[in-house]
C-alpha positions in Angstrom: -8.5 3.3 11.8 -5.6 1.8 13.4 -2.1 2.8 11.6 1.1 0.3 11.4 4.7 0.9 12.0 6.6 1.1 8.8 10.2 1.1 9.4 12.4 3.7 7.8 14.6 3.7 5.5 17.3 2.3 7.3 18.3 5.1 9.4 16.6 4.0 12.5 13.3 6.2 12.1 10.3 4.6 12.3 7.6 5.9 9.5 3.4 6.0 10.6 2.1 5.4 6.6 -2.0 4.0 7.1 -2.6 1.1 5.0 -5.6 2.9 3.6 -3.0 5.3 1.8 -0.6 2.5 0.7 -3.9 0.8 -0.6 -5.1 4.2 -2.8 -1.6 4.2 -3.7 -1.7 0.8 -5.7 -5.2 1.4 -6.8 -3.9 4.9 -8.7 -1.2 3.1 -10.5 -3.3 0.3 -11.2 -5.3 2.7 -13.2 -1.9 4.0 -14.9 -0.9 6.6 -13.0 2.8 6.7 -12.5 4.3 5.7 -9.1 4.9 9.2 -8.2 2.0 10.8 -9.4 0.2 8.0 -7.9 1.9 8.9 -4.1 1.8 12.7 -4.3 -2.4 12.5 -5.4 -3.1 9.7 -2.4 -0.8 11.9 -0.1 -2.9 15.1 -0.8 -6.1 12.8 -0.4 -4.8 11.5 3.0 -3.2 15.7 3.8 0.1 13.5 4.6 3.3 15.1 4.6 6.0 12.4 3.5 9.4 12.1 3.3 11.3 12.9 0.3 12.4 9.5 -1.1 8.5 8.6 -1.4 8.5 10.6 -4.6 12.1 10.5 -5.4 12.1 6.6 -4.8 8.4 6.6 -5.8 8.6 2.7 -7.8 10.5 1.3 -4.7 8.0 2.3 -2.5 5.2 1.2 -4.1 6.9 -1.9 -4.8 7.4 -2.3 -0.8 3.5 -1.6 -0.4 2.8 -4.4 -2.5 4.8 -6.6 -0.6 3.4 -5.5 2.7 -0.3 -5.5 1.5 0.2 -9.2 0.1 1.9 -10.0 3.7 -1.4 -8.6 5.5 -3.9 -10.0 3.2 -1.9 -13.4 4.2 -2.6 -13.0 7.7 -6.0 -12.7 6.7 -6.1 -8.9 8.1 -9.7 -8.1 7.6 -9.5 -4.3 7.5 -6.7 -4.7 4.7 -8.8 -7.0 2.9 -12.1 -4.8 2.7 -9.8 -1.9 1.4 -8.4 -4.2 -1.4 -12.1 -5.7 -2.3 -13.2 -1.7 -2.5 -10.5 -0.5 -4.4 -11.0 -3.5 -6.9 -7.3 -5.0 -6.6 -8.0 -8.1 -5.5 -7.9 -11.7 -7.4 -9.8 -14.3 -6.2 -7.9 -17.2 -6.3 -9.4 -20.4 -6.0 -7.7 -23.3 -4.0 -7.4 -26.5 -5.4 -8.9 -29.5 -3.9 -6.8 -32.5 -3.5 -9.4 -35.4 -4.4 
């Protein structure tokens, strides 16, 4: 699995998060889980140690990981794609034709 390059949060740092995590991530709150509970259980399934605003800021990230998914799945990212279509997260929008 290739991992991406997340910046920081504005201090300069750069963050390593996979996609795969950000992706478990939206599938636990989809179920209801809150937005922290949802990244402390995928960071214990993923044995990732993360920084403390990702469960003190736990809505903004998960709101960021939407965003970035969305941006992926836009570029037609095939590995992001499979991981939405597993966890079930994914819409199938069908595109109009102009007749």
């Amino acid at each position: 699995m290739k991992l991406r390059l997340i910046a920081g949060s504005g201090n300069g740092r750069k963050s390593t998060v996979p996609v795969a995590f950000k992706v478990r991530v939206l599938e636990l709150v989809n179920t209801g889980k809150p937005s922290k509970a949802a990244i402390e259980e995928a960071a214990g399934e993923f044995e990732l140690e993360l920084k403390p605003s990702y469960t003190k800021f736990a809505g903004s990230h998960v709101w960021r990981f939407r965003k970035e998914i969305q941006k992926l799945i836009d570029k037609e990212d095939q590995e992001t794609i499979e991981l939405v279509k597993a966890a079930g997260l994914v819409e199938e929008v069908e595109e109009e034709s102009a007749e």
